[in-house]
VOFI-582525 format. One line per 10 residues: their letters; for each residue x, y, z negated of C-alpha. Coordinates in Angstrom, 2 decimals. Layout:
N
a) X,Y,Z | ...
% end
This chain:
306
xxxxxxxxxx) 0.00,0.00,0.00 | 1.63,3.26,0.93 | 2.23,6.38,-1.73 | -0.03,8.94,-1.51 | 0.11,12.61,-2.35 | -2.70,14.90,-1.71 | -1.56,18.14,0.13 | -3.60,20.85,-2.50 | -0.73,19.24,-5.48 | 2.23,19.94,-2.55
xxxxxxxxxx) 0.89,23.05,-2.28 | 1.24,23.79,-6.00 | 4.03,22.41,-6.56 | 5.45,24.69,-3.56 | 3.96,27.78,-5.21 | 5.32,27.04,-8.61 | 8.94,26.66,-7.21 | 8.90,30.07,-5.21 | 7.65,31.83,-8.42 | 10.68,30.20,-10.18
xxxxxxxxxx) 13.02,30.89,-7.79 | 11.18,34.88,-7.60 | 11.97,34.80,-11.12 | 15.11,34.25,-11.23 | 16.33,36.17,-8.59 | 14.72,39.43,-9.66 | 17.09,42.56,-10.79 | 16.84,43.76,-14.12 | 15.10,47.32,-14.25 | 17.86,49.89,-13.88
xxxxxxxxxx) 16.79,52.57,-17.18 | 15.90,55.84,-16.66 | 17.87,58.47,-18.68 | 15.67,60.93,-20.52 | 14.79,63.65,-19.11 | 16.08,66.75,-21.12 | 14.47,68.79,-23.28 | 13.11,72.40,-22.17 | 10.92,73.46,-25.43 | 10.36,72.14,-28.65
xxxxxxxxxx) 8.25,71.97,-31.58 | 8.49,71.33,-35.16 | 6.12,70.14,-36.76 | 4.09,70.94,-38.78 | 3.96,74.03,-37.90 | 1.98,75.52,-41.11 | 2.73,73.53,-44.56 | 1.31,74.44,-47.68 | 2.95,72.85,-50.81 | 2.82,73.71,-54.32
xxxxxxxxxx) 6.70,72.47,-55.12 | 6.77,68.98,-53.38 | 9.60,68.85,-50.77 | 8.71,69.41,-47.20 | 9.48,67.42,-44.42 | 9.78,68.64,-40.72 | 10.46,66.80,-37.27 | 11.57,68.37,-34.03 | 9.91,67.16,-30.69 | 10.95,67.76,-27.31
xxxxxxxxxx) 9.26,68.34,-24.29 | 10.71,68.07,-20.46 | 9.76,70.09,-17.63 | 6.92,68.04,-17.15 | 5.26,68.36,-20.37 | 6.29,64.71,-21.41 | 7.96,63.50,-24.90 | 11.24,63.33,-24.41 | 14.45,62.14,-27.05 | 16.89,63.54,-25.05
xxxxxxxxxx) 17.45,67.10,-27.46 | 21.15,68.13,-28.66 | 22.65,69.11,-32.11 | 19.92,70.23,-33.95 | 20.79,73.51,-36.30 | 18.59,74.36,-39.22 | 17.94,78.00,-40.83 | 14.88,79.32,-42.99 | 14.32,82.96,-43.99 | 12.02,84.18,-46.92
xxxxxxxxxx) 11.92,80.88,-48.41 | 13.98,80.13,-52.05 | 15.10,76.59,-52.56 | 17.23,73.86,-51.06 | 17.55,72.75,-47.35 | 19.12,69.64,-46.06 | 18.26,67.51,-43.06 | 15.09,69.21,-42.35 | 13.55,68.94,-45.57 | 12.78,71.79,-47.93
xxxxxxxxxx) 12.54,71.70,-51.61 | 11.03,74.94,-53.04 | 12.15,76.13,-55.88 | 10.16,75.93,-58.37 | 11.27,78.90,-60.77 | 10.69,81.40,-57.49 | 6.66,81.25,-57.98 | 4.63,81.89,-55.08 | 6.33,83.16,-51.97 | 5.99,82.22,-47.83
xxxxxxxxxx) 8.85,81.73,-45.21 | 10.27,80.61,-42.46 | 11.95,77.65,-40.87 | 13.54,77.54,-37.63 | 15.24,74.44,-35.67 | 17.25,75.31,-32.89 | 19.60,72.90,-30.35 | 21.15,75.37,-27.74 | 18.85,77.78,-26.50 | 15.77,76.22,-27.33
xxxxxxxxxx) 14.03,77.22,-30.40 | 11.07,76.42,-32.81 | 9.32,78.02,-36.06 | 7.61,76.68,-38.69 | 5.84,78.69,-41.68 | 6.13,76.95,-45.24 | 3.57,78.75,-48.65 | 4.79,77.76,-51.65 | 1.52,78.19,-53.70 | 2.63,77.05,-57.58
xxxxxxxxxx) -0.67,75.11,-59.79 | -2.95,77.98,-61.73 | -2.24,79.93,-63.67 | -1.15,82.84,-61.45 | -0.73,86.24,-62.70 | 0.44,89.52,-60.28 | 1.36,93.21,-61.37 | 3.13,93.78,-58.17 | 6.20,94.96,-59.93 | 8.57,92.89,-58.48
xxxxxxxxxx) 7.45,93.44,-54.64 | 8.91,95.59,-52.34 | 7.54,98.90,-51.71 | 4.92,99.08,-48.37 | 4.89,94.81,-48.57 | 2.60,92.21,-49.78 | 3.31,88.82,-51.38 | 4.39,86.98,-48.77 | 1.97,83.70,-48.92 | -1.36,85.80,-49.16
xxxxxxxxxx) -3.68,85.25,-45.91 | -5.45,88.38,-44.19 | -3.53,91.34,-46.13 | -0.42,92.57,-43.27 | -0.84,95.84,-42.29 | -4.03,96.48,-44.02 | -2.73,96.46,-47.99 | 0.34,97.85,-49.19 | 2.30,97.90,-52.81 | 3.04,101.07,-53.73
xxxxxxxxxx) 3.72,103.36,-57.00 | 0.83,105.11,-59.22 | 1.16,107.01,-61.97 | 4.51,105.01,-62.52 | 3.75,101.61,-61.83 | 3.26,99.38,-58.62 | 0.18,98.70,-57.70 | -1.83,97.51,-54.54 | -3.35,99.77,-52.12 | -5.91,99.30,-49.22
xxxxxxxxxx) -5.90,102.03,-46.74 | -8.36,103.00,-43.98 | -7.06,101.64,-41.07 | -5.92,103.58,-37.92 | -8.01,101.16,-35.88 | -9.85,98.02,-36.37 | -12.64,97.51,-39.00 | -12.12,99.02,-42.24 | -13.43,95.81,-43.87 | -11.12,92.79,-44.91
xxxxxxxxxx) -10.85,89.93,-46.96 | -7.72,88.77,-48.42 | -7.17,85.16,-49.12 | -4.42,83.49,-52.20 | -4.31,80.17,-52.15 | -5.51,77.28,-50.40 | -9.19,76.91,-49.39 | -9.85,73.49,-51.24 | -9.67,75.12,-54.85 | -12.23,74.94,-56.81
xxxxxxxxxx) -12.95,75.79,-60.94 | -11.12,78.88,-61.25 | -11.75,82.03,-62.49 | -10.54,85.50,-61.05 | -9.84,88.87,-62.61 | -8.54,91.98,-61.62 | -8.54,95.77,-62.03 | -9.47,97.85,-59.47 | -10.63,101.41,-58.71 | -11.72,102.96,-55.75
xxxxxxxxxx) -11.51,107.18,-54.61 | -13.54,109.46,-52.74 | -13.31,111.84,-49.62 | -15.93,114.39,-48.86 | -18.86,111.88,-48.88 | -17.13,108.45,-47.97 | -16.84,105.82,-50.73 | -15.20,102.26,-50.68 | -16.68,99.04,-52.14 | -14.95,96.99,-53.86
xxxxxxxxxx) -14.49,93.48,-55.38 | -13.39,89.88,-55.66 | -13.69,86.44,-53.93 | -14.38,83.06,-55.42 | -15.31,79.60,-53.38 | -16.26,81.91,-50.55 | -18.81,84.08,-52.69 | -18.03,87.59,-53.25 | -18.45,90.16,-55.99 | -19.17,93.48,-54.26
xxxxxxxxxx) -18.76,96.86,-56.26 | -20.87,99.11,-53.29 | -19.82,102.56,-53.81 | -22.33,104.47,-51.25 | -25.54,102.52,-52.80 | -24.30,102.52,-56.84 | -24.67,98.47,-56.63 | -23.07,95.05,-57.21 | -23.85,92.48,-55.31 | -23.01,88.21,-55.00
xxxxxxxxxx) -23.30,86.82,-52.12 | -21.78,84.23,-49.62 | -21.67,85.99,-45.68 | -22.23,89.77,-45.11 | -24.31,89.17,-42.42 | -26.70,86.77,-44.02 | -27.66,87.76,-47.16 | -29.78,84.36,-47.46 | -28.93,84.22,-51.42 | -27.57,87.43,-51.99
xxxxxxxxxx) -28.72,88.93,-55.65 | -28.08,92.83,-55.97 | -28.32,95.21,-59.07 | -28.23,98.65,-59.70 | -24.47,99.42,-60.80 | -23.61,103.03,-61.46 | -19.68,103.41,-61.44 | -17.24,106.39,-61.01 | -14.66,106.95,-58.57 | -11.04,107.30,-60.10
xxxxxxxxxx) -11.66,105.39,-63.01 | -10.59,101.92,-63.48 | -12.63,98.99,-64.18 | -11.92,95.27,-64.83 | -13.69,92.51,-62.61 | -14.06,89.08,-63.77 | -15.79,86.26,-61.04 | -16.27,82.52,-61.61 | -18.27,79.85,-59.98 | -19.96,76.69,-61.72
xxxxxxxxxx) -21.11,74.15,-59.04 | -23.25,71.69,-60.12 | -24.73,68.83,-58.34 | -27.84,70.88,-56.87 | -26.63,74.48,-56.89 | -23.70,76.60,-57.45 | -24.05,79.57,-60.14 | -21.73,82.64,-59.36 | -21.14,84.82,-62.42 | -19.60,88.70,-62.35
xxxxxxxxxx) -18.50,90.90,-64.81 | -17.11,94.69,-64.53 | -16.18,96.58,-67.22 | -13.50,100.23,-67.94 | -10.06,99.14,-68.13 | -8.88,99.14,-71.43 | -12.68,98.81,-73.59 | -13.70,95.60,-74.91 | -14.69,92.68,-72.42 | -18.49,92.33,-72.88
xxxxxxxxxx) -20.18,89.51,-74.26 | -22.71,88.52,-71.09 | -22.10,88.87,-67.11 | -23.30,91.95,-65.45 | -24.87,89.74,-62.60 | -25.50,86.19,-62.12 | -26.40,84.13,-58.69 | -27.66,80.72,-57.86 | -26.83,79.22,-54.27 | -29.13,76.30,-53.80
xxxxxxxxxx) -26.90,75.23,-50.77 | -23.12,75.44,-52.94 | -20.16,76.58,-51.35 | -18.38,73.92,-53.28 | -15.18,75.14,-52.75 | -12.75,78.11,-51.63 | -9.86,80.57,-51.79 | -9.22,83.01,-54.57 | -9.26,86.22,-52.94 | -9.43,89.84,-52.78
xxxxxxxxxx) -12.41,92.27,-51.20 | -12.18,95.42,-49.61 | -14.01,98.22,-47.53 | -11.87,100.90,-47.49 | -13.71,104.44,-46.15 | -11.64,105.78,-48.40 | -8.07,104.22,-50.37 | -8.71,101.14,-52.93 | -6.26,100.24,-55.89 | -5.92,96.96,-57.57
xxxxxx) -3.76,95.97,-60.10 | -3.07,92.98,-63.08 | -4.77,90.33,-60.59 | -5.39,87.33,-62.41 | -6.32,83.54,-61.62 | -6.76,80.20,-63.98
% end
């Protein structure tokens, strides 16, 4: 009886051996060399810490937008910041208190800038004295150009202008948005010219305690432009003269209750709040910050937070 071997298994057995040989006889891929680097980035590019070290990375990009490993010697430099640098990492310094910098990596020509706040754990307490005439502290949000530390009466203390252009309004932000059971306190006064008058006040888990100098009032409330649980009172106060403003918010599991107190500088705190709010949809949390409309020139002074 004679062998047989169907053709369909000489077939396979064909296409198995070219794909063998194919195999075997292919080149390795030749690799690429990276294409060089045109920009960078480091990253992140905004950092918040409260004394923890701080990390940053450099990427490069080529021509064409792509990743790219190919960057040279990398050289590290930070200005306004007070603490230890090695390797990229930052290590604030943690008897400097609150301050804001810069930290720039650079290979070549190529260049990238990263901004590091050093925001220390409450308490914080500011009198201004130890900042530099026509500045700000460095790590507050929404104050450059607009506020300005200057000398009263023989002290430093903080000044909002009206502003060559712009909106006269501003909010000033401290510390990071995600605090929350704090309370605020400050002196402030505001001045007069011909008939304009500033208001005036404090910010606390995004509620603010307005002193309204045109309409005699104080106010709470949570947007400017919605007054949806805004609670106003009748609040006679004189320009020139300093008062004390104290703001705290209790959020509970239904409602958030925003309490304000203003007093003269230098009497007795009183016993009760001046005003009290409830917001039956809580901002739950928020920046410690600083209010201002400035028709006229606003001082604040002896800003507390804990």
């Amino acid at each position: 009886m004679r062998n047989f071997i169907p053709l369909y298994a000489i077939l396979v057995v064909c296409i198995l051996a070219a794909g063998c040989a194919s195999k075997e006889m292919a080149p390795e891929p030749v690799k690429m060399p990276a294409a060089p680097a045109v920009s960078l980035l480091l990253t992140p590019a905004e950092t918040l810490t409260s004394g923890d070290p701080v990390a940053l990375s450099v990427i490069g990009f080529d021509a064409n937008g792509k990743q790219t490993s190919a960057i040279g010697a990398i050289e590290w430099a930070h200005t306004g910041l007070t603490g230890a640098f090695e390797d990229g990492t930052f290590t604030p310094d943690k008897s400097a208190g609150a301050h804001a910098g810069t930290v720039t990596a650079q290979s070549g020509d190529l260049k990238a800038t990263a901004r590091v706040r050093v925001i220390p754990s409450l308490p914080w307490t500011e009198d201004f004295e130890t900042v530099e005439l026509e500045k700000i502290p460095t790590h507050w949000i929404g104050a450059t150009g607009k506020f300005f530390v200057r000398e009263k009466d023989g002290n430093k203390v903080l000044v909002k202008t009206p502003v060559q252009r712009g909106l006269n309004r501003s909010n000033v932000y401290l510390g990071p948005s995600t605090m929350k059971n704090y309370q605020i306190q400050i002196d402030l006064m505001g001045t007069k010219n011909k008939r304009r008058l500033p208001d005036l006040g404090l910010i606390a888990n995004r509620y603010t305690l307005d002193m309204q100098g045109r309409h005699q009032r104080l106010q709470i409330r949570s947007w400017a432009s919605d007054l949806r649980m805004a609670k106003t009172i009748d609040f006679a106060w004189e320009v020139d003269v300093w008062y004390t403003m104290k703001m705290m918010v209790e959020v509970l599991e239904d409602k958030a209750i925003i309490r304000g107190k203003v007093w003269q500088t230098g009497e007795p705190e009183p016993p009760e709040w001046t005003i009290t709010a409830e917001d039956p949809l809580p901002n739950r949390e928020g920046s410690p910050g600083i209010y201002g409309y400035s028709a006229t020139e606003i001082y604040y002074d002896n800003l507390r937070v804990w």
